[in-house]
C-alpha positions in Angstrom: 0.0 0.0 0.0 1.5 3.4 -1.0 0.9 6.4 1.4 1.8 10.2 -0.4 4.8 11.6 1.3 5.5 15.4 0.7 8.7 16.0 -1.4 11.2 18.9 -0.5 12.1 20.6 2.1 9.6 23.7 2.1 7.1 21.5 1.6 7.7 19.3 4.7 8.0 22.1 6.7 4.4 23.0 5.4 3.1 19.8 6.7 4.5 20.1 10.1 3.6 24.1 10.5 -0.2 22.8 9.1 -0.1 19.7 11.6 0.7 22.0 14.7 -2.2 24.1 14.0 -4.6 21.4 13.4 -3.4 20.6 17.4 -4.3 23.9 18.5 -7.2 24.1 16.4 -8.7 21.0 15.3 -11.8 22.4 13.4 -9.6 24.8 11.5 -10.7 25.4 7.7 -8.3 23.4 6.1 -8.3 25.5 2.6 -7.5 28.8 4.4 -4.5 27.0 6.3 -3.0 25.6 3.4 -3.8 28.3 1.8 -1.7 30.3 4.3 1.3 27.8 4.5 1.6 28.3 0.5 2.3 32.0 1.0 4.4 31.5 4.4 6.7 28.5 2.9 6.5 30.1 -0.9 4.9 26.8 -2.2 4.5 26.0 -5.9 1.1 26.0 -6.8 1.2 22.3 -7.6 2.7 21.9 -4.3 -0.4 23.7 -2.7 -2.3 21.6 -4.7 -0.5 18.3 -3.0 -0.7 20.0 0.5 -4.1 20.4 -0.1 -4.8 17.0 -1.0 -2.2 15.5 2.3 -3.9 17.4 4.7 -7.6 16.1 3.6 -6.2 12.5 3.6 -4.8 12.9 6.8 -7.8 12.3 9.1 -5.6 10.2 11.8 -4.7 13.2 13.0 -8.4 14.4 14.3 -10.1 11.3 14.7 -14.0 12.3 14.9 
């Protein structure tokens, strides 16, 4: 079974700065935040678009 792993540095940092505010804020809209880590970590839009994509697939983080 494959699992998507981000790629490149900027874009793992994204992933941890998005995963540390889903902690402090689980209900958090999830487009605004990635959203905000493309500007803050100067993603590619096709790198947004991944984010974007990780961070909806990544529901073990806030288990409902």
């Amino acid at each position: 079974m494959s699992t998507l792993q981000p790629q490149g540095d900027k874009l793992k940092k994204a992933v941890k700065w998005i995963s540390e505010k889903r902690k402090q804020t689980p209900d958090i809209n999830l487009a605004g935040l990635v959203n905000d880590a493309s500007f803050q970590f100067d993603l590619s839009p096709k790198d947004s678009e991944f984010l974007l994509r990780f961070v909806k697939n990544d529901n073990h983080q806030n288990p409902a």
